[in-house]
N, C-alpha and C positions, 0 to 999 in steps of 0.2 A: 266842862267835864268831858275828858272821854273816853267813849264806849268801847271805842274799839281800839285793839294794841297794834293788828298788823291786816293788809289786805296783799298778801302774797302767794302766786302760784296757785291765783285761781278760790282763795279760801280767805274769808275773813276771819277774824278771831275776836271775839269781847273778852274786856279785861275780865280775870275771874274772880275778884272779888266785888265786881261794880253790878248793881240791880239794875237790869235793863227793863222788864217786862214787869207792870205791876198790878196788870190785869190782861187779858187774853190778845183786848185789840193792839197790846203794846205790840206784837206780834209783827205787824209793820212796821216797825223800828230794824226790824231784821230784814225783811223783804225789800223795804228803802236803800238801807246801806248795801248789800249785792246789789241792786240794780246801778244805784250809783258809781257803785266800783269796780261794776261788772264782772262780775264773780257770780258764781253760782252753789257756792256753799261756804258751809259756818261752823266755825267752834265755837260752844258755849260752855258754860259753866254752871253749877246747882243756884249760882246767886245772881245768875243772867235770868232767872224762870220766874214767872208767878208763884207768889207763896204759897198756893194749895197746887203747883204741877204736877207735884207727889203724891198727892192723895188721890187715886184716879177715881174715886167718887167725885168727884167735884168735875169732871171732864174737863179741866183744864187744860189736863196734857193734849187730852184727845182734837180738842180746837185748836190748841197752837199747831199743832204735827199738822193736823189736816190744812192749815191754813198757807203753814210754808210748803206742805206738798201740792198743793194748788198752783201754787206758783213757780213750783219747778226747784225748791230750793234746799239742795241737802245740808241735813245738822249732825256732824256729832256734840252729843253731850258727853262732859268729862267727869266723869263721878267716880271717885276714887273710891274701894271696899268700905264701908264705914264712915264715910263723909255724909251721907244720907241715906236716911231710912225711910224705905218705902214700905207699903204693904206685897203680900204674896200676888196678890194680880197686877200690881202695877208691875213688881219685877215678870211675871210672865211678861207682860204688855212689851216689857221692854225688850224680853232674850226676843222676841216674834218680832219688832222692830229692826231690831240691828240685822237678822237673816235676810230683810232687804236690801234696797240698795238706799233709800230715803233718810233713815234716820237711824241714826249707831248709839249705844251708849256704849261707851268706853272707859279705862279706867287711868287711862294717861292720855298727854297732850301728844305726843309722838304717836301715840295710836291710833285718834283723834288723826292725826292729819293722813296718817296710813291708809284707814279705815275710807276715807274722804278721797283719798286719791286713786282706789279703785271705781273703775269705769262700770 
């Protein structure tokens, strides 16, 4: 099986239909593959995440974000308008995310790698 489509220019990418993460520790699945391919960031997708990422009661989101920011490892996620419904705090969570430089949600893959390729 695999996970990932491309490691180029610095940026990994998973396929966006393939489940990477299917609980929090999968999370090193992403920090494995940049280190190995050294790179130091990731595009993923709504079906790369744990099935409660979305629901920021469950802090899912909040231990995987914190877990690749630990390690130095920026993500966007690609979440296209109406591909996934979060609640009203997780989208806060998110517009306050992407104002860093750590972790983007995005709503295309060209943005996704834009977004990642500022310093």
């Amino acid at each position: 099986m695999m996970l990932w489509i491309s490691a180029e220019k610095g940026v990994i990418e998973a396929q966006p239909d393939q489940p990477l993460m299917q609980r929090v520790d999968d999370a090193s699945l992403v920090i494995e593959a940049c280190f190995s391919m050294r790179v130091k960031a990731a595009v993923l997708y709504p079906a790369n995440l744990t099935p409660a990422f979305f629901d920021l009661s469950s802090g899912e989101a909040g231990a995987i974000l914190q877990k690749l920011r630990n390690y130095g490892i920026r993500v966007a996620v690609v979440c296209s308008p109406g591909t996934v419904s979060f609640s009203t705090r997780f989208g806060e969570m998110a517009e306050e995310e992407t104002r860093g430089r750590h972790f983007g949600f995005v709503d295309s893959r060209d943005a996704a790698r834009e977004w990642l390729s500022k310093t």
